[in-house]
C-alpha positions, 0 to 999 in steps of 0.5 A: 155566749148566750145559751137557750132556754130550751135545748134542741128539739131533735135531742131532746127526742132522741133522748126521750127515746132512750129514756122510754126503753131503758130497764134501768134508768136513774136520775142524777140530780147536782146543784144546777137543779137548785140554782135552776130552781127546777125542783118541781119539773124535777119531781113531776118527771121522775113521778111520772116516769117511775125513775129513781134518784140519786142526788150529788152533794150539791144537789141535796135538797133537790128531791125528798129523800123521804121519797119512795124513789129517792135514792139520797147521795152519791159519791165517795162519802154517798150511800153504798146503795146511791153508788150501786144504782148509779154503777147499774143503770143503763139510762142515767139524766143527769142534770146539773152535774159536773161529773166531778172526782168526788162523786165519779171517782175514776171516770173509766169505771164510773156507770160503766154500763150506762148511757149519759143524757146530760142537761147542762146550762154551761155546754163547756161541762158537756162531756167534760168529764164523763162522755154525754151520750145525748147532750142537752144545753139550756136551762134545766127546768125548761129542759125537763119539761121538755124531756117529759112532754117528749118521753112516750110512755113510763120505761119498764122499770119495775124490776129496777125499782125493787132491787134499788129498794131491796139495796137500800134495805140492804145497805141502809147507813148504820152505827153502834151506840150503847146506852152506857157508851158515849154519843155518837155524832151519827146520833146527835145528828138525827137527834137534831133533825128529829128535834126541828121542822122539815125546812130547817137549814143546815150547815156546814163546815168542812170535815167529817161532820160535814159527812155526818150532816149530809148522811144521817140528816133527812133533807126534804126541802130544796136550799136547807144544805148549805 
């Protein structure tokens, strides 16, 4: 089956709309942003539109979590304030994502309040797991252009934006460490990325300090986790 480039033009405009009027709108970056290599329609979208985002696991490196607007990582091993801007929105783009148990937990409780536009190459994952209110199959950098030359005016969201920022004050990730004590792996790991240039590749295998790496490392490159 061959799947377009471009999604449908008349859901692409429905979408669009919600997006405008939506109060609390979130972006969910997964791993076909990097596969789709859609990073900068990503970026331009969300710069435009005044959206925070939050990425998967897989979809780290899709944004700057230096950014004013990023969100970092969702999910069971994501930051609290990731998880509460995903539980609170009303309007979530979530483009390239599975909607998979690491990141949903259980689906009947998942962004309860929100309603789903889901760009998606592979229509099989559309409403697979979580139900796509407005489904967008094609290819995720044409689709966010798409969705941006479609989307009328910036959505009210400053009120938003500010308690997703007063979150991740609030529930910033921390740790203890004593100068008598001994080093903690949270420590060494921002040693590390302190210590090497921005595009560094890191990776991974898998357990705890894999949850180390993707928490406490800084990724502001597309394709530096692995």
């Amino acid at each position: 089956m061959t799947v377009p480039d471009a999604a449908d033009g008349e859901a692409v405009t429905t979408a669009a709309k919600a997006l405008a009027a939506a109060e609390r709108p979130v972006v969910l970056a997964g791993g076909g942003v990097l596969k789709g290599e859609a990073w900068p329609e990503l970026r331009r979208f969300v710069e435009e539109y005044g959206v925070p985002v939050v990425t998967t696991m897989p979809g780290i490196g899709s944004f700057p979590e230096d950014h004013d607007l990023s969100m970092t990582i969702a999910g069971m091993h994501g930051t609290g304030y990731a998880n509460l801007a995903l539980q609170h929105a009303d309007v979530m783009l979530a483009v390239g994502t599975r909607f998979d148990d690491r990141l949903t937990g259980g689906v009947d409780t998942f962004a309860p309040e929100a309603e789903i536009v889901h760009v998606e190459v592979d229509p099989a994952e559309i409403s697979k797991n979580v139900h796509a209110d407005y489904p967008l199959v094609g290819d995720a950098a044409t689709v966010l252009t798409q969705l941006h030359d479609a989307v009328a005016h910036a959505p009210d969201a400053a009120a938003w934006r500010e308690r997703c920022q007063q979150w991740k004050e609030t529930y910033a990730l921390d740790y203890e460490m004593t100068e008598a004590g001994p080093l903690k792996p949270q420590f060494v790991v921002e040693a590390l990325d302190a210590l090497t240039a921005d595009d560094t590749i890191v990776t991974t295998g898998v357990g705890q300090h894999q949850m180390w790496a993707m928490q406490y490392w800084t990724f502001r490159h597309p394709r530096t986790w692995v």
